[in-house]
N, C-alpha and C positions, 0 to 999 in steps of 0.2 A: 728318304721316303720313296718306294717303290711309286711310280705313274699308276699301275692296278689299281692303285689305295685310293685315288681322287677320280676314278675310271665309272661311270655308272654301269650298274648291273645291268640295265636293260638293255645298254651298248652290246655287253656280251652274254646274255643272255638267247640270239636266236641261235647263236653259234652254239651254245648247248644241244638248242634246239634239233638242229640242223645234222650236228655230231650224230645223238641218238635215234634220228628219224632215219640216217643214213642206215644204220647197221639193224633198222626193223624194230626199235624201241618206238614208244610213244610220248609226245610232251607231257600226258599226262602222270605216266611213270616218271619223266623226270621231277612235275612237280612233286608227286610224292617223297624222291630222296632229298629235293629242297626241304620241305616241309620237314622230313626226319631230323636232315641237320640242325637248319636253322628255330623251327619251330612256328613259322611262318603259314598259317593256312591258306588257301588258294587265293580268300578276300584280302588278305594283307600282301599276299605276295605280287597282286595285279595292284595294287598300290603303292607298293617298293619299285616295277615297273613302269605304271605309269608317272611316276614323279620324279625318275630320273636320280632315284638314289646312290650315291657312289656306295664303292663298294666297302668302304672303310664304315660311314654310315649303316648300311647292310647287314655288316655281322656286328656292329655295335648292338641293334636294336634287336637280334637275335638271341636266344635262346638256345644256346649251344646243344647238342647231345649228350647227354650223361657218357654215351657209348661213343661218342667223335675219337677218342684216343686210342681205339682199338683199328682206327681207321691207317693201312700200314702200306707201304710201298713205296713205288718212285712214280714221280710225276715230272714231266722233262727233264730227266736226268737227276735228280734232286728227291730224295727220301724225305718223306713227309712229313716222319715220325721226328727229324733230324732238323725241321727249321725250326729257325731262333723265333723268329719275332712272332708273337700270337694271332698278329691278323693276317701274316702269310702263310701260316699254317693251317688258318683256318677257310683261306681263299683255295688251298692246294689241298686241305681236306673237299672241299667241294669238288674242284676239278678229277680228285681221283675217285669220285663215286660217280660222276660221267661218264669216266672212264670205264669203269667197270658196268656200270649199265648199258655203254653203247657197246661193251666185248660179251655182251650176255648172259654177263653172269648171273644168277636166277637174284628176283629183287629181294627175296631171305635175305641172301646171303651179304647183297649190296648193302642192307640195312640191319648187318649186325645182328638178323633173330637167331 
């Protein structure tokens, strides 16, 4: 079992933050591509936050995207489309729509419209 899995979100969460604030995004753009993926509205997701949910928990209580599979690339060296196990897929489906939000990609395109 990957350490991420028992990892809380909010631990890494400002670093999200912090990523897209760098490159001229907003938190609140990011909570929107949370919210796309997971399905998490702002009030639940300041509740997955404040209580210290790991991240295993996280995308348990999630609501996956109908559209998450079309989510394609590499995330630290590692192709998304190409991990086995479904919660690190689904942790690196996250991490690669940070990515693409804090490179600017327009938020269309981040969220699959």
């Amino acid at each position: 079992m990957s350490r991420i899995f028992t990892t809380s979100f909010a631990s890494v969460y400002p670093h999200y933050v912090a990523k897209v604030e760098r490159k001229g995004r907003t938190q609140v753009e990011l909570d929107e591509v949370i919210e796309w993926l997971t399905g998490f509205d702002a009030a639940t997701l300041r509740r997955h936050l404040e209580s210290g949910t790991t991240f295993a928990d996280f995308f348990a209580a999630a609501r996956l995207n109908p559209q998450a599979s079309q989510i394609r690339g590499v995330v630290c060296g590692v192709r998304v489309e190409d991990v086995e196990d479904p919660l690190m897929q689904q942790i690196r489906y996250l991490d690669k729509l940070v990515d693409e939000l804090a490179k600017g990609r327009p938020m269309a395109k981040v969220l699959r419209a």
